[in-house]
PAMAR-658132 format. One record per atom (N, C-alpha, C, O): residue number from 1; atom name; x, y, z. Coordinates in Angstrom, 1 decimal, padded with zeros to 4 digits. Layout:
- NUM:CA:X:Y:Z
...
***
This chain:
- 1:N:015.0:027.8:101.0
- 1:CA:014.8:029.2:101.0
- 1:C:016.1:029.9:100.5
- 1:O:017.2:029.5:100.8
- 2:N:015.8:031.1:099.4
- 2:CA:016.8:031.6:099.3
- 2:C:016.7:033.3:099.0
- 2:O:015.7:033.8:098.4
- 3:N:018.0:034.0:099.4
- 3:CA:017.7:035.2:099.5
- 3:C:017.5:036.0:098.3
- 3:O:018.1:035.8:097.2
- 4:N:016.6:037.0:098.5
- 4:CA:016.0:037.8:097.4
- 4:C:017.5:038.2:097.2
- 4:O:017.8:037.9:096.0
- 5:N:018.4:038.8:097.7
- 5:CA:019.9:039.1:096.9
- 5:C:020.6:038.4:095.7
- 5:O:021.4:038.8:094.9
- 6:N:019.9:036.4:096.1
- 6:CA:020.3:035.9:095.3
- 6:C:019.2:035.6:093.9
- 6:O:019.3:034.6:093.2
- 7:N:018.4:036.5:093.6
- 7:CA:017.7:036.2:092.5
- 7:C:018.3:036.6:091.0
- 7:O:019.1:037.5:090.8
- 8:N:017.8:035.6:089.8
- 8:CA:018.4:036.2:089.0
- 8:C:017.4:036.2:087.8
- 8:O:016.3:035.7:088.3
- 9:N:017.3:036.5:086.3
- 9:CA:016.1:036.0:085.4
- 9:C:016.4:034.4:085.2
- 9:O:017.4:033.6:085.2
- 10:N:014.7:034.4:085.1
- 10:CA:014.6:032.7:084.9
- 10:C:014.3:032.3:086.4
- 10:O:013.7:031.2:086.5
- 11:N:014.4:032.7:087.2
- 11:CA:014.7:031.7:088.3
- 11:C:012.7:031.7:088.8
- 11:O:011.8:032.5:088.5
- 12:N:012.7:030.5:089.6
- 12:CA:010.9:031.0:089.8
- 12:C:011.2:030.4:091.4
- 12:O:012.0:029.6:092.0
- 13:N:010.1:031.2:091.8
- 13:CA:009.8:031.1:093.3
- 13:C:008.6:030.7:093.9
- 13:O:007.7:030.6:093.1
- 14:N:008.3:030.4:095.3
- 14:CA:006.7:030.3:095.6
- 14:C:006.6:032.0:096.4
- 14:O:007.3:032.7:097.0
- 15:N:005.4:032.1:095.9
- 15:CA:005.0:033.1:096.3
- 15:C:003.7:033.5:096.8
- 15:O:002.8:033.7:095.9
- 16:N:003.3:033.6:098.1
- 16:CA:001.2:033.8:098.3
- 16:C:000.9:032.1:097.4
- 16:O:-000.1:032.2:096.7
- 17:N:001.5:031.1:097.4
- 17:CA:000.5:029.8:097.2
- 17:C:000.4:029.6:096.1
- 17:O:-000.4:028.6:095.7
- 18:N:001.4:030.6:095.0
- 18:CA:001.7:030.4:093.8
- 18:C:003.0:030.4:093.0
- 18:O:003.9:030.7:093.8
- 19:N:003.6:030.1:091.8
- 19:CA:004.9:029.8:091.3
- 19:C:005.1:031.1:090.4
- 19:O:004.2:031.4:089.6
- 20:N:006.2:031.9:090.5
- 20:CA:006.2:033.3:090.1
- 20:C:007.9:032.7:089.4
- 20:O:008.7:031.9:089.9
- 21:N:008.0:033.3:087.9
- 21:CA:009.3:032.9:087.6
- 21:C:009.6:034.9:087.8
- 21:O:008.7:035.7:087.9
- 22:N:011.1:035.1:087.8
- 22:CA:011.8:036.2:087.7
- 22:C:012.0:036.6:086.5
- 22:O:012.9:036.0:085.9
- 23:N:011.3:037.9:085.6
- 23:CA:011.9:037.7:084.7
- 23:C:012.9:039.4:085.0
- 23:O:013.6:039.8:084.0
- 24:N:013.0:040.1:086.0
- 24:CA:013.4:041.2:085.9
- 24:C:013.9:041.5:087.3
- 24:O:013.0:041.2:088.1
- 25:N:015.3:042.2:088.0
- 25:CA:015.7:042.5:089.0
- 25:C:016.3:043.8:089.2
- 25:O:016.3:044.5:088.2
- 26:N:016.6:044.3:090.2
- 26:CA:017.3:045.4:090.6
- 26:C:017.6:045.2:091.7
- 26:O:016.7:044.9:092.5
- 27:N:019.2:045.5:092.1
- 27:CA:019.5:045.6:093.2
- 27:C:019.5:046.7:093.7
- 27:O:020.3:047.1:092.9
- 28:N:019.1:047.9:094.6
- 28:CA:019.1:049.4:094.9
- 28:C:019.5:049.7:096.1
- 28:O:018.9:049.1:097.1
- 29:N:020.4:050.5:096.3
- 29:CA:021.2:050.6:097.7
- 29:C:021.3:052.5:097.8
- 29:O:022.2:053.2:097.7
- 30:N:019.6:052.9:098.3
- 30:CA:019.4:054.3:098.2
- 30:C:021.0:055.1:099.4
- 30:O:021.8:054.7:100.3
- 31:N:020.7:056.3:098.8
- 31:CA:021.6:057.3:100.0
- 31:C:021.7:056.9:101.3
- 31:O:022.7:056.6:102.0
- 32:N:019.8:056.9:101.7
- 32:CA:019.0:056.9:102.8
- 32:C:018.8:055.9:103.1
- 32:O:018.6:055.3:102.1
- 33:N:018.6:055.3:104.0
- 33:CA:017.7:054.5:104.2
- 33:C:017.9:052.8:103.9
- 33:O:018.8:052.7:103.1
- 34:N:017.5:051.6:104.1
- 34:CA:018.1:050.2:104.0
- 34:C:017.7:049.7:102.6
- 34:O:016.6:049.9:102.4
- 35:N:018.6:049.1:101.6
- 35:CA:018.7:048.4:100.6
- 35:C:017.3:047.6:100.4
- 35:O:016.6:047.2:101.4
- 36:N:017.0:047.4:098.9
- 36:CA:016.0:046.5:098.3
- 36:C:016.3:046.3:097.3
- 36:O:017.2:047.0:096.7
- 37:N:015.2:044.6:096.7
- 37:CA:015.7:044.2:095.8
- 37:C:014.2:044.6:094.8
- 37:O:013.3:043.8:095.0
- 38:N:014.0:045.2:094.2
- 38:CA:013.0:045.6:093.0
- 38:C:012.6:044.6:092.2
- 38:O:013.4:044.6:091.4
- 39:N:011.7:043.8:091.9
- 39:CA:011.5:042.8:090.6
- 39:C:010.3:042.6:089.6
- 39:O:009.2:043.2:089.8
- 40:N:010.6:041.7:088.7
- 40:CA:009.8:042.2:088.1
- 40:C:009.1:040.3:088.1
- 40:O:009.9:039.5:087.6
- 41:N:008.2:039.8:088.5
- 41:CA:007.6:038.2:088.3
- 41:C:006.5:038.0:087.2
- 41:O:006.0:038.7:086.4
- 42:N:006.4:036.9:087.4
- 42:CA:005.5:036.2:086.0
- 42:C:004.8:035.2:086.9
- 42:O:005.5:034.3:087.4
- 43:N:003.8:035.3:086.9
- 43:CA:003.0:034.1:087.6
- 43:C:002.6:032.9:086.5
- 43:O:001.7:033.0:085.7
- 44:N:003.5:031.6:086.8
- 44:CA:003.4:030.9:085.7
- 44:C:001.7:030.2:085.7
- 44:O:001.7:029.5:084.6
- 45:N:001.0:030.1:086.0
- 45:CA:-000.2:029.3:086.5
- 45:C:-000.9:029.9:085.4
- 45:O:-001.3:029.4:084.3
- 46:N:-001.1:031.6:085.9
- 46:CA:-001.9:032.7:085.1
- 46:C:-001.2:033.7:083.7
- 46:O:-001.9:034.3:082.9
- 47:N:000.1:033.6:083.8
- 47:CA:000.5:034.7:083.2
- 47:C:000.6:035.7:083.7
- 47:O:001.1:036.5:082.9
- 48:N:000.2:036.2:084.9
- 48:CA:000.2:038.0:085.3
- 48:C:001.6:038.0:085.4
- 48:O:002.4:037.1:085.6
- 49:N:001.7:039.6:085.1
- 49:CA:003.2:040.0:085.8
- 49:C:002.6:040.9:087.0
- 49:O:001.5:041.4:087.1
- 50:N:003.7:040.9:087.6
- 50:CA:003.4:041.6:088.8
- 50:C:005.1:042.4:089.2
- 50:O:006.2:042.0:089.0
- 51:N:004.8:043.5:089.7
- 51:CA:006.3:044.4:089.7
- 51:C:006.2:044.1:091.4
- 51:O:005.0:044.0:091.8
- 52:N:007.4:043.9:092.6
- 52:CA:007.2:043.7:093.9
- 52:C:008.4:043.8:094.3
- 52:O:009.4:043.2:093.9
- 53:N:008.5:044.8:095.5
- 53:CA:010.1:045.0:096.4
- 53:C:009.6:044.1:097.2
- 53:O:008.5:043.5:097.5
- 54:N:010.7:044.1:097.6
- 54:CA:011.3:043.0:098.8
- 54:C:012.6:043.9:099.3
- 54:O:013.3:044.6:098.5
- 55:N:012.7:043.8:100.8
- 55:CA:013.5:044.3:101.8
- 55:C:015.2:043.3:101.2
- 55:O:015.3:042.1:101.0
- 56:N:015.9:044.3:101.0
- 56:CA:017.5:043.3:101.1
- 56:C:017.9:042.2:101.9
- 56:O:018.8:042.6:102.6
- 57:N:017.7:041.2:102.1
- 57:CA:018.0:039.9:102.9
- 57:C:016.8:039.5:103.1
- 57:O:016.9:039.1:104.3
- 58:N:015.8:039.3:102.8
- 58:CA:014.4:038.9:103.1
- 58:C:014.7:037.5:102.4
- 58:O:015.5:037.5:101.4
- 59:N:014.2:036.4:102.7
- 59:CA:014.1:035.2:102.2
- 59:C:013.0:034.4:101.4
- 59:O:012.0:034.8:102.0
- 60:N:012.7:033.9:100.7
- 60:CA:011.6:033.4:099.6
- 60:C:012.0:031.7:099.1
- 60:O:013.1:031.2:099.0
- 61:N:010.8:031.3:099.0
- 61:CA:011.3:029.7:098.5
- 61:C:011.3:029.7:097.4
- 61:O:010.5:030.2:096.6
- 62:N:012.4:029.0:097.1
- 62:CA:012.5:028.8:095.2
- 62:C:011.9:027.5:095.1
- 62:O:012.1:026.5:095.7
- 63:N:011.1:027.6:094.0
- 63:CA:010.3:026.7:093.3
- 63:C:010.9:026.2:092.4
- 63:O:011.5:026.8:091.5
- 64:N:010.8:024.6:092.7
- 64:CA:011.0:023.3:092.0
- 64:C:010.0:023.1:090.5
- 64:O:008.9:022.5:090.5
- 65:N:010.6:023.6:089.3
- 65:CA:009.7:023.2:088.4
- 65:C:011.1:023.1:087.4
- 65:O:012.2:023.6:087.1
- 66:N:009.8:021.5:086.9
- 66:CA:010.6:020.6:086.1
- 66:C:010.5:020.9:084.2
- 66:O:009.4:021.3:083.9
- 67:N:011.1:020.9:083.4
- 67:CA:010.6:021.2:082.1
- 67:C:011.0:019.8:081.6
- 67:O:012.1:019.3:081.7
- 68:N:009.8:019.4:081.1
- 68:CA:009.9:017.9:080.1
- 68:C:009.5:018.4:078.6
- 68:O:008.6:019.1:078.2
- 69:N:010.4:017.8:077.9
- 69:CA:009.8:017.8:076.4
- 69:C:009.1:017.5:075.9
- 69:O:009.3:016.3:075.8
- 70:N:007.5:017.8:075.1
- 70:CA:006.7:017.1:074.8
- 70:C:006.2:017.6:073.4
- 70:O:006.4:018.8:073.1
- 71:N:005.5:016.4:072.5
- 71:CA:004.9:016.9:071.8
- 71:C:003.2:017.1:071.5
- 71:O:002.3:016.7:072.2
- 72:N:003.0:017.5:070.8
- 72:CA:001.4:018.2:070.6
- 72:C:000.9:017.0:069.7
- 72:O:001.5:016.8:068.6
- 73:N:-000.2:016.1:070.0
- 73:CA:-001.0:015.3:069.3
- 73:C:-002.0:015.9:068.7
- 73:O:-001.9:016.3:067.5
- 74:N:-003.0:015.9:069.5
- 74:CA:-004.5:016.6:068.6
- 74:C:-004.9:017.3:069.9
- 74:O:-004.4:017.3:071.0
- 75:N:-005.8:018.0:069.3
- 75:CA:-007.0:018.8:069.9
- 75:C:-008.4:018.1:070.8
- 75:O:-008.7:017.3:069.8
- 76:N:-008.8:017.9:071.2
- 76:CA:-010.2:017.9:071.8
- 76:C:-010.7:019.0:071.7
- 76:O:-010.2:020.0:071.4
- 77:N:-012.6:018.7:072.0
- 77:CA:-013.2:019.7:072.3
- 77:C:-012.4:020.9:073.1
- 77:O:-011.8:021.8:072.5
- 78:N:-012.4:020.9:074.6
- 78:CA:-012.1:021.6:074.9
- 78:C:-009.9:021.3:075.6
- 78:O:-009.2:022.0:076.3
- 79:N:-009.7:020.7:075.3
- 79:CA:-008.1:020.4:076.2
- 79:C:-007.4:019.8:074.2
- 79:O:-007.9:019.7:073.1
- 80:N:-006.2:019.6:075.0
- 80:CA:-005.0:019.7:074.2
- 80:C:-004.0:018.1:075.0
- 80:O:-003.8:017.7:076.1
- 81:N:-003.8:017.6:073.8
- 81:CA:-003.1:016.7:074.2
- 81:C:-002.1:016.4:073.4
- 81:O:-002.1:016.2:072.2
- 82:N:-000.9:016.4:074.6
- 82:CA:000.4:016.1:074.6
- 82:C:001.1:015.0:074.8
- 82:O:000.6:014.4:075.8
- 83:N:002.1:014.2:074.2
- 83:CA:002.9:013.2:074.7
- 83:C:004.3:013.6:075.5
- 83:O:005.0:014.5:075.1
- 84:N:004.6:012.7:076.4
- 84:CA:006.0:013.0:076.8
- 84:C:006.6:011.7:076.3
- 84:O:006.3:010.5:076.3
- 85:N:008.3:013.2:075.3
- 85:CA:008.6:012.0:074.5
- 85:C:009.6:011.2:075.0
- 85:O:010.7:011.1:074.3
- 86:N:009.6:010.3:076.3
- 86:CA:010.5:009.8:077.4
- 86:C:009.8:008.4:077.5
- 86:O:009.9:007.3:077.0
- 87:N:008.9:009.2:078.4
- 87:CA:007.5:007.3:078.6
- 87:C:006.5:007.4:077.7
- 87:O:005.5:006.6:077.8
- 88:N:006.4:008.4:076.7
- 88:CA:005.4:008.2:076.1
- 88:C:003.7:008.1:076.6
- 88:O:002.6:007.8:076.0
- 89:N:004.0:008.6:077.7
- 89:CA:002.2:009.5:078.5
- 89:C:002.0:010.5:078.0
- 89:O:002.6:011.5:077.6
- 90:N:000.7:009.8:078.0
- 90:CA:-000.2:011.8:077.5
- 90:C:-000.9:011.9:078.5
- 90:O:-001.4:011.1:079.3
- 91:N:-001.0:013.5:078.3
- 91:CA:-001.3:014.2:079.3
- 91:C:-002.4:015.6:078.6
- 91:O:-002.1:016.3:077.7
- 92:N:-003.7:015.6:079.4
- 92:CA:-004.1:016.8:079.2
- 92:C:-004.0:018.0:079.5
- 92:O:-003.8:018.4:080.7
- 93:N:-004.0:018.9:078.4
- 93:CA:-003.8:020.1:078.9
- 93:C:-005.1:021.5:078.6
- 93:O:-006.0:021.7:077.8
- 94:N:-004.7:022.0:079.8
- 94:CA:-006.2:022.7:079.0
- 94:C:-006.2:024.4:077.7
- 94:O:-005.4:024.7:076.9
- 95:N:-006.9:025.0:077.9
- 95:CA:-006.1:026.1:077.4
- 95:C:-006.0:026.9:077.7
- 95:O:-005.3:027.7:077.2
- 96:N:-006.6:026.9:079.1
- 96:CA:-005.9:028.1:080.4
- 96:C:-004.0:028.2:080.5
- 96:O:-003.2:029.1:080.5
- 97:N:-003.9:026.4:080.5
- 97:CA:-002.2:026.2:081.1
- 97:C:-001.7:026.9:079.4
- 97:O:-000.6:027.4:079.2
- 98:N:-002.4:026.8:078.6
- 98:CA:-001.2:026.7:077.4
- 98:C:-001.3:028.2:077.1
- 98:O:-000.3:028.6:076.5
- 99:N:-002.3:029.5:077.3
- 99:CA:-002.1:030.4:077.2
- 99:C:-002.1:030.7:075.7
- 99:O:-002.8:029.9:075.1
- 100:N:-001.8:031.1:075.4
- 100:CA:-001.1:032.4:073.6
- 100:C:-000.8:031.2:072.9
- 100:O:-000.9:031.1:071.6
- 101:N:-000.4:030.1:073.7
- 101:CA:000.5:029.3:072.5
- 101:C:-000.6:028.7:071.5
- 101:O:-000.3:028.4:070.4
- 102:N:-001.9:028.4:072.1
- 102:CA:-003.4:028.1:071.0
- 102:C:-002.9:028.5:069.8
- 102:O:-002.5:027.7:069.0
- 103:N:-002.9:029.8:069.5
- 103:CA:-003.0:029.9:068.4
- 103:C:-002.0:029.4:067.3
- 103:O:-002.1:029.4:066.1
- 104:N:-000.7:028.9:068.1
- 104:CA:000.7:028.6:066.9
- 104:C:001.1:027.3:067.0
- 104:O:002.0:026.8:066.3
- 105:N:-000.1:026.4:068.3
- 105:CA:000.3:024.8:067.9
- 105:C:-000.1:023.9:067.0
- 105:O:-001.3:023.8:066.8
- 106:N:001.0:023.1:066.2
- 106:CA:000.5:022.4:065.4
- 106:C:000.9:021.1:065.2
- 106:O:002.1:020.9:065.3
- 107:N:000.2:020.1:065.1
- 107:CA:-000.1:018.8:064.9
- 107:C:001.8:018.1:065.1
- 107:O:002.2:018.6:064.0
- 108:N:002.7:017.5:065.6
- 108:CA:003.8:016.9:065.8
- 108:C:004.6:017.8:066.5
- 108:O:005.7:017.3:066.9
- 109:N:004.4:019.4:066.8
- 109:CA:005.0:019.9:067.2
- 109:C:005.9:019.9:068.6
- 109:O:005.2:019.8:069.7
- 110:N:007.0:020.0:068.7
- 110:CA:007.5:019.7:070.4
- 110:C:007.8:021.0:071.2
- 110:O:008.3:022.0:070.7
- 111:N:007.4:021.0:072.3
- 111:CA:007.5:022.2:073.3
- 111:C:007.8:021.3:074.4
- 111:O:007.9:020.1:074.4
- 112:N:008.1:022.6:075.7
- 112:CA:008.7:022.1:076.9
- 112:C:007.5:022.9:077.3
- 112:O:007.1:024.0:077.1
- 113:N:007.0:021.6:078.3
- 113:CA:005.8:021.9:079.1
- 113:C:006.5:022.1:080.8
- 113:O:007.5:021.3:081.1
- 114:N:006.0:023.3:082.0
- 114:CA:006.7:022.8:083.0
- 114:C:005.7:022.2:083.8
- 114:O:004.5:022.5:083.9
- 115:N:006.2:021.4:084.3
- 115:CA:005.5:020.7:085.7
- 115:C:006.1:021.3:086.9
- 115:O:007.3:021.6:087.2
- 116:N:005.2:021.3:087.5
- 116:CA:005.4:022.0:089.2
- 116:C:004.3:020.6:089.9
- 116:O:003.1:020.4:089.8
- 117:N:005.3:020.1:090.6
- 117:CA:004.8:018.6:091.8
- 117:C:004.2:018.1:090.6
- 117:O:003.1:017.9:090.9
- 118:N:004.3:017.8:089.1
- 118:CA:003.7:016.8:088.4
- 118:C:003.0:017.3:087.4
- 118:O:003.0:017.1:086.2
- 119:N:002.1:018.5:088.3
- 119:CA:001.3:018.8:087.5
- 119:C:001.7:020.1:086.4
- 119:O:002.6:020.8:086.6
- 120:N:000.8:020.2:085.2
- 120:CA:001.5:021.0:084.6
- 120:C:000.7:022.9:084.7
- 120:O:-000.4:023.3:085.0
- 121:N:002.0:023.5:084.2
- 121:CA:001.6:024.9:084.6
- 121:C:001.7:026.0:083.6
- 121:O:001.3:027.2:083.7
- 122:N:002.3:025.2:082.2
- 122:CA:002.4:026.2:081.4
- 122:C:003.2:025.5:080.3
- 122:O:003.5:024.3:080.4
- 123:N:003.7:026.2:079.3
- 123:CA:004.4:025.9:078.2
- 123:C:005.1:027.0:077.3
- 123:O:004.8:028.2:077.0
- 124:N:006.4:026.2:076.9
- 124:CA:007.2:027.0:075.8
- 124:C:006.9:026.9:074.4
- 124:O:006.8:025.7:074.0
- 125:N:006.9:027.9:073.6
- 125:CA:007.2:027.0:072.4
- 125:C:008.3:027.6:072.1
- 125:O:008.9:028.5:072.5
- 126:N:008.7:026.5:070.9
- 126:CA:009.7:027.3:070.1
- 126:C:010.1:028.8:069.7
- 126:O:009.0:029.4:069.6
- 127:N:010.8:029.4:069.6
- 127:CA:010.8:030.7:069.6
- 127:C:010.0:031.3:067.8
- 127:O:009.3:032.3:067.7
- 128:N:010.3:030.5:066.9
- 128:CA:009.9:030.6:065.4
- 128:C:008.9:029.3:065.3
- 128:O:009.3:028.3:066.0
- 129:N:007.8:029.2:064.6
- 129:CA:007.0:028.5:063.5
- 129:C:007.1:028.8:062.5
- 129:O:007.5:029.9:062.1
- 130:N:006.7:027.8:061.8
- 130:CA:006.0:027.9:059.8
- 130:C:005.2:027.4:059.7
- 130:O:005.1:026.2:059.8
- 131:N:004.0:028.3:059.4
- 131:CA:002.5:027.8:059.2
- 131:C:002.4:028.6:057.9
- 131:O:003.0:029.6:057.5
- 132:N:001.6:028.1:057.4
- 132:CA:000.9:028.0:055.7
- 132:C:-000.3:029.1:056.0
- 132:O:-001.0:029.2:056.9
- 133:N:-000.2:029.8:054.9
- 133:CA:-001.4:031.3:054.9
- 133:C:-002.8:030.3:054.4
- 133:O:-002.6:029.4:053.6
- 134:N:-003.9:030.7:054.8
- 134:CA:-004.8:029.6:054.4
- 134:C:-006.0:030.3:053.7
- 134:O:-006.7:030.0:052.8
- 135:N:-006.0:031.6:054.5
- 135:CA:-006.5:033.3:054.4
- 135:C:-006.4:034.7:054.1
- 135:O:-006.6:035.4:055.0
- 136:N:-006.0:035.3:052.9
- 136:CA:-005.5:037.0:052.7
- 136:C:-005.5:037.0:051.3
- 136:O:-005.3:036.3:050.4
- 137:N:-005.8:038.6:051.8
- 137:CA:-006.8:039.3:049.9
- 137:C:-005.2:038.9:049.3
- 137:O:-004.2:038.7:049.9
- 138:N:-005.5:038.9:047.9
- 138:CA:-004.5:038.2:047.0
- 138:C:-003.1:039.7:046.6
- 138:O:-003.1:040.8:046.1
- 139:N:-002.3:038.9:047.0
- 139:CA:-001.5:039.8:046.3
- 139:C:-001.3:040.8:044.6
- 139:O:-001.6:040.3:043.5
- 140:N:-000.8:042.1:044.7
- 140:CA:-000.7:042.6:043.6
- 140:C:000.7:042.9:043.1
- 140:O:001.6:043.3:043.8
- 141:N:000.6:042.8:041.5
- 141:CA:002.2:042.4:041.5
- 141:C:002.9:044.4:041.5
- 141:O:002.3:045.4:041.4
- 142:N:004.3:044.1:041.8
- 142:CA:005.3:045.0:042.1
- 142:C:004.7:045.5:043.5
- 142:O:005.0:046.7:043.9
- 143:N:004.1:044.8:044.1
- 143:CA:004.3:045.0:046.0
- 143:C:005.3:044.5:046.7
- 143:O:005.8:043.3:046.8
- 144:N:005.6:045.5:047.1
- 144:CA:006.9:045.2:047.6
- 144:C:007.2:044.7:049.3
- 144:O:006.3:044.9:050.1
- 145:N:008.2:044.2:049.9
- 145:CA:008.4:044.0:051.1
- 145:C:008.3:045.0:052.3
- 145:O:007.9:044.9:053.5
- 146:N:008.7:046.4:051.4
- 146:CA:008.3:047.5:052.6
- 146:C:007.2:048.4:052.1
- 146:O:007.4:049.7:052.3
- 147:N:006.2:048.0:051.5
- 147:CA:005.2:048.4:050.7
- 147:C:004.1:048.5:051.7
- 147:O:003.5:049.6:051.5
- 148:N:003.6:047.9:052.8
- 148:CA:002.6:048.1:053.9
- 148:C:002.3:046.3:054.2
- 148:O:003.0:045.5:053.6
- 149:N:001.3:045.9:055.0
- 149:CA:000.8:044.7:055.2
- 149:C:-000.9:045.1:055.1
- 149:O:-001.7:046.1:054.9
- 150:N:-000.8:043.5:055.5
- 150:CA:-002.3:042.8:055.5
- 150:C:-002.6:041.9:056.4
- 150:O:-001.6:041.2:056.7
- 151:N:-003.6:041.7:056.9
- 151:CA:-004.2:040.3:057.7
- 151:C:-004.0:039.1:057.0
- 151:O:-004.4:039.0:055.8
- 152:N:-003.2:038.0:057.6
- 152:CA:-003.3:036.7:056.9
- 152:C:-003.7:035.7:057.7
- 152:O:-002.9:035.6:058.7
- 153:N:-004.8:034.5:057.7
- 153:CA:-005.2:033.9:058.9
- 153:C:-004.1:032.6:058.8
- 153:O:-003.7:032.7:057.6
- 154:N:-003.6:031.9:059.1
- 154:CA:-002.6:030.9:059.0
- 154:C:-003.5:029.7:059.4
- 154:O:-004.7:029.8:059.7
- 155:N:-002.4:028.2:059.5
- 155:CA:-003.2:026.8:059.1
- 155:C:-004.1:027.0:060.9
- 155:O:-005.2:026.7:061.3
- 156:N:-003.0:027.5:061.6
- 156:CA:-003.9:027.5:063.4
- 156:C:-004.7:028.3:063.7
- 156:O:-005.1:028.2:064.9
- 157:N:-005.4:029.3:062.8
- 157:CA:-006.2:030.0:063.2
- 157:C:-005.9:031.5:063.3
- 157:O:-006.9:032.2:063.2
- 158:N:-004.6:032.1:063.6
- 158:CA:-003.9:033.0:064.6
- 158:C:-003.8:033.6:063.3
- 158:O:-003.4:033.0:062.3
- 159:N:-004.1:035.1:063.3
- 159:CA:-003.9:036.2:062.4
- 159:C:-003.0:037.3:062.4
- 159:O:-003.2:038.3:063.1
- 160:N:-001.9:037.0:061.7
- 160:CA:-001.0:038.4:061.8
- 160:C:-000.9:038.7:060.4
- 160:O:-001.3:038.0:059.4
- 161:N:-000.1:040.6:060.6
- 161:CA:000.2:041.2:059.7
- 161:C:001.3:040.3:059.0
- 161:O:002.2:039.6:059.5
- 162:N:001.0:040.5:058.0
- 162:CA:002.7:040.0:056.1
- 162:C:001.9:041.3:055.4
- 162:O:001.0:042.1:055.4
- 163:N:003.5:040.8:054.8
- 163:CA:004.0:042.0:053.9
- 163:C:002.7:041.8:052.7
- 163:O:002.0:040.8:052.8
- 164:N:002.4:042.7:051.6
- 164:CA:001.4:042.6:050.7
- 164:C:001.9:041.6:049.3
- 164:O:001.1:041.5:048.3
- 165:N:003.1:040.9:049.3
- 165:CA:003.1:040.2:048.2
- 165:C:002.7:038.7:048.9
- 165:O:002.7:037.7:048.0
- 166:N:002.4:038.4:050.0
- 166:CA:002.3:037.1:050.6
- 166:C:000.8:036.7:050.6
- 166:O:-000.1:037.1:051.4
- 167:N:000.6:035.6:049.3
- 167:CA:-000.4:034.6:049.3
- 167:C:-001.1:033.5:049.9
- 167:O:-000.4:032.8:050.5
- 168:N:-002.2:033.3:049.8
- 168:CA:-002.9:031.9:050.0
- 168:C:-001.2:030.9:049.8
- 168:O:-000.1:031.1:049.3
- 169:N:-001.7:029.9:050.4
- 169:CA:-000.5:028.8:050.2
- 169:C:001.0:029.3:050.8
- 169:O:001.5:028.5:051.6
- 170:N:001.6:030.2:050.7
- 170:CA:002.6:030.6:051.2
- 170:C:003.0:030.2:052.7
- 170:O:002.2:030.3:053.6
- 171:N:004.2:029.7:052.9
- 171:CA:004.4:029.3:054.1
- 171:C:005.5:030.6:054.6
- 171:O:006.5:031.0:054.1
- 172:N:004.5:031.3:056.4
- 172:CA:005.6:032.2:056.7
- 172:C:006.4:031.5:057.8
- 172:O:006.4:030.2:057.8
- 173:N:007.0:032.1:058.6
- 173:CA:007.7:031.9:059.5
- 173:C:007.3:032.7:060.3
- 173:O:007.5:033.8:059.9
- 174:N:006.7:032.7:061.7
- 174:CA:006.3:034.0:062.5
- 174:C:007.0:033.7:064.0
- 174:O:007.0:032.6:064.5
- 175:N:007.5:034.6:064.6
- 175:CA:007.7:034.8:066.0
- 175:C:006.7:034.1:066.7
- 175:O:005.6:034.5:066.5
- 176:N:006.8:033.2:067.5
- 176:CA:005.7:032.8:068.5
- 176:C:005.7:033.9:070.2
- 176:O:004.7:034.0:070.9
- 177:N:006.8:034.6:070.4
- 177:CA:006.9:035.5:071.6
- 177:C:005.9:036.9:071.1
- 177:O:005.1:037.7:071.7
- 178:N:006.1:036.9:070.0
- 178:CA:005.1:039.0:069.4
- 178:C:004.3:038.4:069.1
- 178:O:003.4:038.4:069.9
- 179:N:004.0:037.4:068.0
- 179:CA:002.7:037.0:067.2
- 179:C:003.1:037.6:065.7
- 179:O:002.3:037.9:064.8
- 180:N:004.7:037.9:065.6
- 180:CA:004.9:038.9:064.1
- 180:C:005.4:038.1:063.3
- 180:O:006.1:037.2:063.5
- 181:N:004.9:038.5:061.9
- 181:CA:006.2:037.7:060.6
- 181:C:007.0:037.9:060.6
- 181:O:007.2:039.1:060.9
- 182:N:008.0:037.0:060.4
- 182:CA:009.3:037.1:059.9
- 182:C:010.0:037.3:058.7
- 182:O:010.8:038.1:058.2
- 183:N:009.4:036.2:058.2
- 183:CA:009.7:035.7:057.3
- 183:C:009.0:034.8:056.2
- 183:O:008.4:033.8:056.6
- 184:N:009.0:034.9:054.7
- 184:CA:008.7:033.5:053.9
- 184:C:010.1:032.0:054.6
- 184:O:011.3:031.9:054.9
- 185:N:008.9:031.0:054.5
- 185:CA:010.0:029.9:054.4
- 185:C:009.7:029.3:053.4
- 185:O:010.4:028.3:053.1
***
């Protein structure tokens, strides 16, 4: 158990029978009246955020979750399979646990999956990918970088705005946290 005074981001807790990471705090010590701690959680299972006071010295269990490195094999119908690259087990995942990341995983790729008691509850990816445009109306020439965008479907599926000089074949670089281009690579 430890005290909501001691929370910080990152940290995750149990909470109602589920694993809530911290990503946001406030300590508040009104004129009036007894101290609280403000926060802001992430329920790793689901994704919800949820905003929740807590009384100043109120106590909460911090949750034990493990992050192993693993990489992305193939697809199935419906799950996703991963190796851990330690013992070399795979493990299914489905696409509930992996959330958003569907759209930007690709064949050798490595992420940190967490386990909570074993089982798994979610995943990181890398903060940047490079996927290959496979989809978007063709560029025209003297388009420029701050000229406007377009829809481009990439090798996973996942459709973001590029700039209007970016072709079929083109490999970008896209944020995996917004879903935005960055960049050509």
């Amino acid at each position: 158990m430890i005290s909501v005074n001691d929370l910080r981001p990152g940290l995750t807790i149990e909470l109602e029978g589920s694993v809530w990471q911290v990503i946001e705090f406030l300590h508040v010590k009104p004129g009036k009246g007894a101290a609280f701690v403000r926060t802001k959680l992430k329920n790793l299972q689901t994704g919800v955020v949820l905003e929740r006071t807590f009384r100043a010295g109120e106590r909460v269990e911090q949750a034990r979750v493990d992050y192993r490195t693993m990489q992305f094999l193939y697809k199935t119908d419906s799950e996703y399979v991963v190796m851990d690259m330690e013992s070399y087990e795979q493990i299914n995942l489905s696409a509930e646990t992996l959330g958003d990341a569907t759209k930007f995983l690709k064949e050798n790729m490595e992420l940190e999956v967490a386990l909570y008691h074993g089982q798994p509850i979610g995943v990181e990816l890398p903060t940047t990918v490079e996927l290959a445009v496979v989809d978007t109306d063709p560029g025209l020439k003297g388009d420029t970088a701050s000229g406007g965008s377009k829809p481009a479907t990439l090798e996973t599926g996942a459709v973001v705005q590029v700039p209007l000089f970016v072709n079929v074949g083109d490999v970008v670089r896209v944020d995996t946290r917004s879903g935005e281009y960055l960049s050509r690579a």
